[in-house]
C-alpha positions in Angstrom: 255.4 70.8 -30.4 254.0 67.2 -30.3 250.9 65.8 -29.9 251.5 65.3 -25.9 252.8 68.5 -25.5 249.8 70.2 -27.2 247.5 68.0 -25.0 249.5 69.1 -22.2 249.5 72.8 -23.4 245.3 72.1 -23.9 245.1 71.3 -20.1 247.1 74.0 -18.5 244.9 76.5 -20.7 241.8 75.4 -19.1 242.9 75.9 -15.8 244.2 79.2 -16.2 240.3 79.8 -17.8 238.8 78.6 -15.3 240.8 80.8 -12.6 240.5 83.7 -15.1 236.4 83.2 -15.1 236.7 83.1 -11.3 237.9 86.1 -11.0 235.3 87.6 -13.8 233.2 86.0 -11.5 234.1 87.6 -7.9 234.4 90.9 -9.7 231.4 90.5 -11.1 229.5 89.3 -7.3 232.0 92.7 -5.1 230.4 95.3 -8.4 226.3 94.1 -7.6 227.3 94.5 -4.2 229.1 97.9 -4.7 225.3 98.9 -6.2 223.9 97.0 -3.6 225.1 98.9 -1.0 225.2 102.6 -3.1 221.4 102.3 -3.6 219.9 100.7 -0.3 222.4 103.2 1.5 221.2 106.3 -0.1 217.7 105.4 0.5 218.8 105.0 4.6 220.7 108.4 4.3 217.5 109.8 2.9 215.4 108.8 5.2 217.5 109.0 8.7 219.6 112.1 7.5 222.9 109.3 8.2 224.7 107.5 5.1 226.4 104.6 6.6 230.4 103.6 5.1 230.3 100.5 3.2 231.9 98.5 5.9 229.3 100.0 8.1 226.4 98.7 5.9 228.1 95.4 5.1 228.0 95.1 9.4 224.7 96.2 9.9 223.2 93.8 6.5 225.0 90.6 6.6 221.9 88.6 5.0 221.7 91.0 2.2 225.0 90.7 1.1 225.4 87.0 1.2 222.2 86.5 -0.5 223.2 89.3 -3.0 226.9 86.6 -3.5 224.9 83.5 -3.6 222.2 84.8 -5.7 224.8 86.4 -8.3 227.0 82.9 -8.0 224.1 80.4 -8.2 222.9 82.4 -11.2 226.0 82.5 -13.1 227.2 78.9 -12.1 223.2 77.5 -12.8 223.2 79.3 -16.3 227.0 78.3 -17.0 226.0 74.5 -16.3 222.4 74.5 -17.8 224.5 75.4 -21.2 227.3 72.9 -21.1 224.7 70.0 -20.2 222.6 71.6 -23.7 225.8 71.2 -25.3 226.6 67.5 -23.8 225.0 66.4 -26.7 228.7 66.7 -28.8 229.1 68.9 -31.8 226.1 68.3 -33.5 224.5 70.4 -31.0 226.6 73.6 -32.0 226.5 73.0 -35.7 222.6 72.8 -35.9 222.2 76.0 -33.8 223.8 77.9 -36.7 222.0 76.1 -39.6 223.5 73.1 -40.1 222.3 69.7 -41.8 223.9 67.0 -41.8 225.5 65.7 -45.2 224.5 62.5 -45.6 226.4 59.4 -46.3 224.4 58.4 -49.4 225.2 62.3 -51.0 225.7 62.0 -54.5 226.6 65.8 -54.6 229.8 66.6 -55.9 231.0 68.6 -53.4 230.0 67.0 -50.4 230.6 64.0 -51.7 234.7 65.0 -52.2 233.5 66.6 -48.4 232.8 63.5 -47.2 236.2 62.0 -48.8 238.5 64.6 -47.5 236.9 64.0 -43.9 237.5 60.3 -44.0 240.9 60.4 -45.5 242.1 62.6 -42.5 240.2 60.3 -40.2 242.1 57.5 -41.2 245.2 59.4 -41.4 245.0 60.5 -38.0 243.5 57.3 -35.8 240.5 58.8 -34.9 236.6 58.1 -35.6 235.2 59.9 -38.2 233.3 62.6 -37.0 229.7 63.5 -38.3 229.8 66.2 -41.0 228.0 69.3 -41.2 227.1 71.7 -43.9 225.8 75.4 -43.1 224.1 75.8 -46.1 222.6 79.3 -46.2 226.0 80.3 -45.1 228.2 81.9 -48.3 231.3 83.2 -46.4 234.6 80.6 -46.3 234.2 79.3 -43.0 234.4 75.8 -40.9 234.6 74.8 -37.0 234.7 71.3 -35.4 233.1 71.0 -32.3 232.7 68.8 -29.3 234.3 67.5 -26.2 236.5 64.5 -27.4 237.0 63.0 -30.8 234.0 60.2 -29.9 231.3 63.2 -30.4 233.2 65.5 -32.9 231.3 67.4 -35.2 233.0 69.2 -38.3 230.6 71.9 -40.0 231.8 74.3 -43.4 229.7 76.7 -45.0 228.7 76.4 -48.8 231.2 79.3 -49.1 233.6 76.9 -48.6 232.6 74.1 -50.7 231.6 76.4 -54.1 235.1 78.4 -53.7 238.3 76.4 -52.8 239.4 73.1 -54.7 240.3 70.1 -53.1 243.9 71.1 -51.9 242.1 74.7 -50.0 239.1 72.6 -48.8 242.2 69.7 -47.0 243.8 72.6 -45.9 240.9 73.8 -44.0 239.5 70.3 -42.7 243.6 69.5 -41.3 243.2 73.0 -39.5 239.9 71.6 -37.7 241.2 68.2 -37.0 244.2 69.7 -35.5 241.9 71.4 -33.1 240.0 67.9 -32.7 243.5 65.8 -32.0 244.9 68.8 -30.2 242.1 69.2 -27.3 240.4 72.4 -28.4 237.5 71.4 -28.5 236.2 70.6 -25.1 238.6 73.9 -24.0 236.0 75.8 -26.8 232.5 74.3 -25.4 233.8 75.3 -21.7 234.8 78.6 -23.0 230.9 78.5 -24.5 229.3 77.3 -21.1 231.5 80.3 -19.1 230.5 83.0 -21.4 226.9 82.1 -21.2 226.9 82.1 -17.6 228.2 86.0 -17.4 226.0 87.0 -20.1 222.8 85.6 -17.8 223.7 88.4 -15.6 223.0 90.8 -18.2 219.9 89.5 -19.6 218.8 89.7 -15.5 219.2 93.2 -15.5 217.8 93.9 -18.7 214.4 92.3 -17.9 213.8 93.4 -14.7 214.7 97.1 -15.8 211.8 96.6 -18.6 209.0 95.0 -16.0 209.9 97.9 -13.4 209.8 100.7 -15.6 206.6 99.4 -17.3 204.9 99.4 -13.3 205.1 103.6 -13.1 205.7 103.1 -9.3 208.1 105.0 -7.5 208.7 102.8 -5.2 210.1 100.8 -7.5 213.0 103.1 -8.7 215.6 101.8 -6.5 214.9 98.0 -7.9 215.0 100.4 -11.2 218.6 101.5 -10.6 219.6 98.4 -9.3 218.8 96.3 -12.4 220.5 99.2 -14.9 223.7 98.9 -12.8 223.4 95.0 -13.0 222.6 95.4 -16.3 225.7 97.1 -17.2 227.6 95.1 -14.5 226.7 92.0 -16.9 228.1 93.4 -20.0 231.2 94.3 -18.7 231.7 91.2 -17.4 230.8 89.7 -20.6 233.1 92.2 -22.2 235.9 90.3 -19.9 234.8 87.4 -21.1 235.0 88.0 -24.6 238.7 89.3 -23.9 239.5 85.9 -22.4 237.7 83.9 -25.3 239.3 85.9 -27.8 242.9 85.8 -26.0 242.9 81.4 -25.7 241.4 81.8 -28.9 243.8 83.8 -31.1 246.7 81.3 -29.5 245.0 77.9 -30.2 244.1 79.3 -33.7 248.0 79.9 -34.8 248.9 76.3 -33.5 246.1 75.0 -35.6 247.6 76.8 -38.9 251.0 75.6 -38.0 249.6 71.6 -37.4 247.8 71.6 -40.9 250.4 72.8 -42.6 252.4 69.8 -40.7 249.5 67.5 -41.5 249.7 67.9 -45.3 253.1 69.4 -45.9 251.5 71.1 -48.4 251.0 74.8 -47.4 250.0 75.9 -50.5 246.2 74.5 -49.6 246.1 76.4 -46.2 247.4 79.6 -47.4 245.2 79.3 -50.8 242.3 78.8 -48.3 243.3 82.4 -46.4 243.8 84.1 -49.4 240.6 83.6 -51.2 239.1 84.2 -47.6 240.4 87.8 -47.8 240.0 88.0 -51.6 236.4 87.2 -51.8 233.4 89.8 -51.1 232.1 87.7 -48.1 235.6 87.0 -46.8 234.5 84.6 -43.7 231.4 86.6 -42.3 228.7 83.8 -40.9 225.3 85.4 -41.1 223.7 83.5 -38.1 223.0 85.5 -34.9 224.2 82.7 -32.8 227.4 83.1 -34.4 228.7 85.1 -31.6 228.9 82.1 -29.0 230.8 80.2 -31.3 233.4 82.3 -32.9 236.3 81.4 -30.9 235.5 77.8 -32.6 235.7 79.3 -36.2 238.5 78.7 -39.0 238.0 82.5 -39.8 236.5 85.0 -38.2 232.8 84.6 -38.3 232.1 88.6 -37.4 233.4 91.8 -36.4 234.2 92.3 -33.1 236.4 94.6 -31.0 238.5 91.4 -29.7 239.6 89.7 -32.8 239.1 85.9 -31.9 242.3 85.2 -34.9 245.3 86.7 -35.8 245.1 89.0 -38.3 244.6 87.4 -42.1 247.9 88.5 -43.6 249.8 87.5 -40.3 249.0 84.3 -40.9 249.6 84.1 -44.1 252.8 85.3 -43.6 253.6 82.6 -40.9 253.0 79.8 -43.7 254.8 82.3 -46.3 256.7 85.0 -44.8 257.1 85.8 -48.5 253.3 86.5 -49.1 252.7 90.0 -50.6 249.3 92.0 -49.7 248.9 92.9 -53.7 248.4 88.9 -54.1 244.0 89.5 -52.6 244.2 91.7 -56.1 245.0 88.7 -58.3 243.5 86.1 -56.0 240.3 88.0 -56.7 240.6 88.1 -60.5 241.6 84.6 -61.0 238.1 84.0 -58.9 236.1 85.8 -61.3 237.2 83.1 -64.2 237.1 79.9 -61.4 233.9 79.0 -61.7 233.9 78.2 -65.6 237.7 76.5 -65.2 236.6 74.4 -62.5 233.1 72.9 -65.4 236.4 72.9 -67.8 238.5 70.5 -65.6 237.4 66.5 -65.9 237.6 64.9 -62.6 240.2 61.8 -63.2 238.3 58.7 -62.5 239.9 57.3 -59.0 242.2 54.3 -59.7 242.2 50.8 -58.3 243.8 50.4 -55.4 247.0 48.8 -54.6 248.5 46.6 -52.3 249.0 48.3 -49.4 251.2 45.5 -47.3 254.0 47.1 -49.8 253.3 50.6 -47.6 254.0 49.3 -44.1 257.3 49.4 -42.9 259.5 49.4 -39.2 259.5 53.2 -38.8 263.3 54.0 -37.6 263.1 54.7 -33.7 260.3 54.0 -30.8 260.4 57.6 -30.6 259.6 58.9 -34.1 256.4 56.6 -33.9 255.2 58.4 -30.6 255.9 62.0 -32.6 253.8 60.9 -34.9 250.7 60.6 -32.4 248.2 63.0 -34.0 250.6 64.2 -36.4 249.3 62.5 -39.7 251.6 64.1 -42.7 251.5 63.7 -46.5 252.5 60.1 -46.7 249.2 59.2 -44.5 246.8 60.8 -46.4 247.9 59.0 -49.4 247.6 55.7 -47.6 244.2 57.0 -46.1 242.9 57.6 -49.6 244.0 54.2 -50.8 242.5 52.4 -48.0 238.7 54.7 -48.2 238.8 53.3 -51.8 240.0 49.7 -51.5 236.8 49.4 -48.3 234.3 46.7 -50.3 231.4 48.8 -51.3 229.0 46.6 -48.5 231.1 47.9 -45.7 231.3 51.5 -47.4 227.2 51.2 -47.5 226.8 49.2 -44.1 228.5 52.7 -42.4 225.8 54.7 -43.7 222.8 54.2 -41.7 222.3 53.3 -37.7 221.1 50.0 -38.3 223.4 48.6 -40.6 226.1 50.6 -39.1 225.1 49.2 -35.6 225.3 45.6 -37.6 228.9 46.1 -38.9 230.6 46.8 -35.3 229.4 44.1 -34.3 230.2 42.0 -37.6 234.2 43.3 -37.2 233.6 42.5 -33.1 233.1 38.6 -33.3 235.3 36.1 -32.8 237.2 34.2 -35.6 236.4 30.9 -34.0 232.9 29.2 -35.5 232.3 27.8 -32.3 232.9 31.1 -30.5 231.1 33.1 -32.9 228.1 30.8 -32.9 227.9 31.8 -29.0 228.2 35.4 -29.7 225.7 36.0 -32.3 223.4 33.7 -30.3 224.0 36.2 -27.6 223.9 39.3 -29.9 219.9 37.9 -31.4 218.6 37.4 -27.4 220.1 41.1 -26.6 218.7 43.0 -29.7 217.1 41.5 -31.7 216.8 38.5 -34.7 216.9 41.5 -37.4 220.3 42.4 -36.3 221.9 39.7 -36.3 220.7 38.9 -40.1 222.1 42.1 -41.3 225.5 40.7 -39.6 225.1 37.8 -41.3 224.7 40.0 -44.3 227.6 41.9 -43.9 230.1 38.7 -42.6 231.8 37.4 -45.8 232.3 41.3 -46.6 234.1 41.6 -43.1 236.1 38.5 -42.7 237.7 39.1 -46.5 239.2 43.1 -44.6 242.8 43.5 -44.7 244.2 44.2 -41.2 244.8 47.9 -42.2 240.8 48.0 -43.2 239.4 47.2 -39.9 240.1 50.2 -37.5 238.5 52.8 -40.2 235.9 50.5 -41.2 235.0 50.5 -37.6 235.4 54.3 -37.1 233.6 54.8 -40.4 230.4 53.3 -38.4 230.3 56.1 -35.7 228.6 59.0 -37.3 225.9 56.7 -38.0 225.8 55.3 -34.6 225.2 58.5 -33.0 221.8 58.2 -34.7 220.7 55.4 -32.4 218.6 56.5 -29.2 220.9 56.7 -26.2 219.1 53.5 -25.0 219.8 51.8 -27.9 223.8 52.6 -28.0 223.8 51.8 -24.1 222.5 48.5 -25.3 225.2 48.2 -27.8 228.2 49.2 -25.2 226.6 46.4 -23.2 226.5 44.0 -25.9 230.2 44.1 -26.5 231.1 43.3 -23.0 228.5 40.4 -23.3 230.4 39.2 -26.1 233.4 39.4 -24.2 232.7 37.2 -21.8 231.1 34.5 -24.3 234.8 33.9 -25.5 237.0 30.9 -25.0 240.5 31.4 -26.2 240.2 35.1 -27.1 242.0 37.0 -30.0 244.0 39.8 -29.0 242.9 41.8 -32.4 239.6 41.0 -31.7 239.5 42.3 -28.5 241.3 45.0 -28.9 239.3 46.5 -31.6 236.1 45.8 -29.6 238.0 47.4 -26.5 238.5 50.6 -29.1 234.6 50.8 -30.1 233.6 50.5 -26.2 236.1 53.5 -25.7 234.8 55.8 -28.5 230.6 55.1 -27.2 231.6 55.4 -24.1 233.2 58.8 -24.6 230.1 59.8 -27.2 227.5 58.8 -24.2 229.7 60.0 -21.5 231.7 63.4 -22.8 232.3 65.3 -20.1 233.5 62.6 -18.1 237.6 63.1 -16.9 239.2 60.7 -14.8 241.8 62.2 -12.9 245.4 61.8 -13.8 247.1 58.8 -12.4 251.1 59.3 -11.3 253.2 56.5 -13.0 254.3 54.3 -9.7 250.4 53.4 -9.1 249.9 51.8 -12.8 252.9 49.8 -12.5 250.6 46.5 -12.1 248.5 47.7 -15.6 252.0 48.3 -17.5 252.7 44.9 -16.4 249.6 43.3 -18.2 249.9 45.4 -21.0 253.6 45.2 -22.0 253.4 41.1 -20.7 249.9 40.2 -23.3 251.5 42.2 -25.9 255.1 40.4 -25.4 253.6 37.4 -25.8 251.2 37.2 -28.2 253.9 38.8 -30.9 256.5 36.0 -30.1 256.3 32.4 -30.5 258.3 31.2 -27.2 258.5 33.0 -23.5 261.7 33.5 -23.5 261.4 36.3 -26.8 258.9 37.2 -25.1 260.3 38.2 -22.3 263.1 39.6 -24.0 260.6 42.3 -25.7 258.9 42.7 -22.5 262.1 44.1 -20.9 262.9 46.1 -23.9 259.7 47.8 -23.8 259.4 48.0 -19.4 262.9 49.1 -18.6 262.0 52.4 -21.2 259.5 53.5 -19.4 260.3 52.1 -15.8 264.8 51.8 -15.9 265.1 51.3 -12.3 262.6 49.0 -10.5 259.9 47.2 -12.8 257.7 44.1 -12.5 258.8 41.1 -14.1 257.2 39.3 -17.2 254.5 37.2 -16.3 252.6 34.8 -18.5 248.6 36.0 -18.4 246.3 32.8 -19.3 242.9 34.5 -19.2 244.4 38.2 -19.8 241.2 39.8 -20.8 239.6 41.2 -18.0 243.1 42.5 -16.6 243.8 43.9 -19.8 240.6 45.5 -20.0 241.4 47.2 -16.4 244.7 47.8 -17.4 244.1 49.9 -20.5 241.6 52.1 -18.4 244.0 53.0 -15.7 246.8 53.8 -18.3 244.3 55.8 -20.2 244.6 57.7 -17.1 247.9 58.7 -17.6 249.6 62.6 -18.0 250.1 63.2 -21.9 254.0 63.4 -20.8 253.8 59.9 -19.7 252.2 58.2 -22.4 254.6 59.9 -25.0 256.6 57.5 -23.0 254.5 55.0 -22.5 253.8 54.6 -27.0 257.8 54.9 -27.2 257.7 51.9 -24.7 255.0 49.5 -26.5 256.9 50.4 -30.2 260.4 49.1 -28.4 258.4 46.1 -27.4 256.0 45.0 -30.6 259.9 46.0 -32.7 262.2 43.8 -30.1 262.4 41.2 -33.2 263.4 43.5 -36.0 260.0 43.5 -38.1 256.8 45.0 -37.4 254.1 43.2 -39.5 250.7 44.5 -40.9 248.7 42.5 -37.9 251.2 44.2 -35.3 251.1 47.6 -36.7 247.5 47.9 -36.3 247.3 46.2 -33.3 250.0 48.4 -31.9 247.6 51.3 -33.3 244.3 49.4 -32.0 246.2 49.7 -28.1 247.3 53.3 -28.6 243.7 54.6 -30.0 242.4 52.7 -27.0 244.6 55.0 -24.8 244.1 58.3 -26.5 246.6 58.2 -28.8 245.6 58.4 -32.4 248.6 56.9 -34.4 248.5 57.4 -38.1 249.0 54.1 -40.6 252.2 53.4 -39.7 254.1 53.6 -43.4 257.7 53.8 -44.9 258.7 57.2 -45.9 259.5 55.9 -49.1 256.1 54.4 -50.2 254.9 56.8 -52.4 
């Protein structure tokens, strides 16, 4: 399954949870009712000698039992929303409630140090920001989650557990699992599933306090109201208790694609499945401590607790799916060998990371339009190779100038100007009025640093900044989005790089200040106008005369639309269209844009070659779209 099937998969899975919550929820609204009606109908009977049917009672008391629906629907709805705008603040929400700190960029800890490595590598691997990193460190069991509602806002968390026990292979094992779940759309599926359960549990809590203030009055006249709340009380549980079945059910499926992806991320299952095995070989196995680890343990690598509804397949299930050869008697061994891995790993020297190479010699024409788009969020071993080469060859003032919101803040804007000194002049003049003097001398700072980046270096220097960024005030990353369209407009003859990677960092902070917003899908016929700017700015500004250029452009069109198209057309002052055009395709089905990618590879590889420049552009346009492409490298260049 591909990237845009899983997306697809992602959305037809929160659909059928949100029609499987409705009914938890009508069940939940005809049981209070049920009470409702058993306890104010007894106390009639009682007192006229006459106990009314339920249709009867639902005639005579109309009022009572819509206000009994819109009190229990308001309730639930009210506390479902009041959680999922808590958790609008992204994944760093989730990871402090159980504990977590976030490991800093300056660490010069070991292991969160190589943390911090494995994160980036697989960010740059995949074509997607870096997400801020958490470490739960009271936590000793083997356990990680990544959390949020689109990559922009991504948190990854792992206990110390994880860290102190599994070597760098195990702990890139477990961080391709989470990112799988970050690429794949899990993550807003498991903060929805988080808002829903919250909602039904409300109910519960209800009951449960006004049971405690009646029975502490004494009054008899307050038995009924008694009743009631113990019958909501237990209505709310069992309610919850269908709600745990759902979350564990959505979960247990997501969790078995997420195995099946790392191992397809790394083609190494030996990391994966030594992660499981020392999971189920160590004392602590995967147990989280926290009491709040309840709401998020469908979001867990491992299971975080005992429950009756296991939220993941069963340990030696999936380590038989990576090795169907995998023997029980191997947790025996696992656990000896960890008795002795503690002195081994003070033994073993670290090898001193080498220089890094060229790595023009890496990029190559992949072999068909259509292998590129299977590689959307499908990084494998050959990428994080290329990732690791590029997070060491990144001068050590950009590595440092991603760090920290200010300096952070300085270098997007640094990678965002213009290559032209006149037009740059104008920006940065613009870029001192809108924030301030100080930031545009740490640009000025950072500039030699950032004009000497390699093509390759630019999209995860710029993604590097992002964790950082999230450390501004919201006002102060509004004023940032709002700088780079001012920039925009302060350009004469504009690059298509530049833009494109300014486009990219608008998309990712607008998604970070905005992530629960979802534009509806768009059918292909309506964007037919955007595919024409796209495919006709692309055409042309990777071929030196119109007529190649139209050439590619038909290549590219008549993929995606065979029978009627629009015809080339020379854009002068393409920017803004562009800019409209790559919103409304952003809009797209999943479906469609696995077509759309396979359509914009034919075009950029009309002529035969695909250069550095064009491959990251071509990556620049897809990120832009939702559709993290991995360094596009030979097969061969390892």
């Amino acid at each position: 399954m591909n990237f845009f099937e899983r997306q697809e998969q992602s959305r037809r899975t929160s659909r059928r949870l949100v029609v499987l919550f409705a009914l938890a929820v009508l069940a939940v609204v005809a049981a209070v009712n049920a009470v409702v009606f058993f306890v104010f109908a007894s106390v009639e009977g009682s007192r006229t000698g006459y106990s009314p049917t339920l249709g009867e009672w639902m005639s005579a008391h109309p009022g009572t039992v819509l206000g009994t629906t819109l009190l229990v629907v308001g309730v639930i709805g009210l506390a479902s929303l009041y959680k999922t705008l808590v958790l609008g603040g992204g994944g760093g929400v989730v990871a402090r409630s159980l504990g977590g700190v976030r490991v800093s960029p300056d660490t010069t800890d070991p292991q969160q140090r190589r943390l911090l490595n494995v994160v980036e590598e697989m960010s740059i691997a995949s074509g997607v920001p870096m997400p801020e990193v958490y470490l739960l460190e009271q936590e000793s069991g083997i356990n990680a989650f990544a959390a949020g509602h689109n990559p922009a806002n991504a948190a990854i968390g792992v206990t110390r557990g994880t860290l102190t026990t599994l070597n760098r292979a195990e702990l890139q094992g477990v961080i391709a699992h989470e990112f799988s779940h970050i690429l794949n759309g899990d993550m807003r599926l498991n903060i929805r599933l988080m808002g829903l359960l919250f909602g039904l549990l409300v109910i519960a809590l209800i009951g449960r306090t006004v049971l405690r203030l009646t029975s502490n009055s004494g009054e008899k006249k307050a038995f009924p109201i008694m009743l009631v709340a113990l019958a909501v009380l237990i209505i709310g549980y069992v309610g919850l208790f269908f709600g745990r079945l759902i979350q564990a059910a959505v979960s247990r499926s997501r969790e078995s694609l997420a195995d099946a992806s790392a191992v397809q991320f790394t083609r190494d299952p030996t990391g994966l499945r030594g992660a499981l095995l020392k999971i189920g070989a160590v004392s602590g196995g995967s147990k989280i401590a926290n009491p709040e680890v309840e709401e998020v343990a469908h979001m867990l690598f491992a299971p975080g607790m005992s429950r009756l509804f296991a939220t993941h397949p069963a340990l030696e299930d999936r380590l038989k799916a990576i090795d169907p050869r995998f023997d029980a008697k191997e947790f025996d061994r696992a656990r000896a060998e960890l008795l002795l891995a503690a002195e081994r790993a003070k033994a073993e020297a670290q090898p001193k990371p080498s220089a890094a190479e060229k790595l023009e010699a890496l990029i190559n024409v992949p072999g068909a339009a259509a292998a590129v788009a299977g590689l959307v969020g499908n990084p494998g071993t050959i990428h994080m190779q290329v990732a690791r080469d590029i997070r060491k060859s990144l001068p050590d003032a950009i590595i440092a100038a991603g760090r920290h919101p200010d300096s952070a803040r300085a270098l997007l804007l640094a990678l965002a100007l213009d290559s032209s000194t006149e037009v740059r002049g104008r920006q940065q003049h613009y870029i001192a009025k809108q924030i301030g003097a100080q930031t545009l001398e740490n640009i000025t700072r950072l500039q030699s640093a950032v004009d000497t980046l390699e093509p390759e270096q630019r999209m995860p220097a710029l993604y590097r900044t992002f964790p950082a960024l999230r450390q501004l005030t919201r006002e102060e990353r509004l004023q940032l989005l709002a700088a780079l369209n001012g920039m925009l407009q302060r350009e004469g003859h504009v690059s298509l790089q530049n833009y494109v990677l300014r486009k990219l960092a608008q998309v990712q902070l607008s998604d970070d200040l905005n992530p629960r917003a979802r534009a509806r899908q768009l059918p292909l016929n309506v964007v037919q106008k955007d595919i024409q700017v796209l495919f006709s700015v692309l055409a042309q500004h990777g071929h030196e005369d119109i007529e190649s250029a139209r050439r590619a452009y038909e290549v590219g069109v008549h993929h995606l639309l065979p029978r009627q198209r629009p015809s080339f057309e020379s854009v002068q002052h393409w920017a803004p269209p562009l800019d409209l055009a790559l919103s409304r395709l952003d809009q797209l089905a999943p479906i469609i844009k696995e077509q759309l990618v396979e359509a914009l590879v034919k075009t950029v590889t009309h002529d035969q070659r695909l250069t550095l420049g064009e491959a990251e552009l071509l990556r620049a346009v897809c990120a832009t779209l939702h559709c993290p492409l991995p360094p596009l490298v030979s097969v061969n260049a390892n």
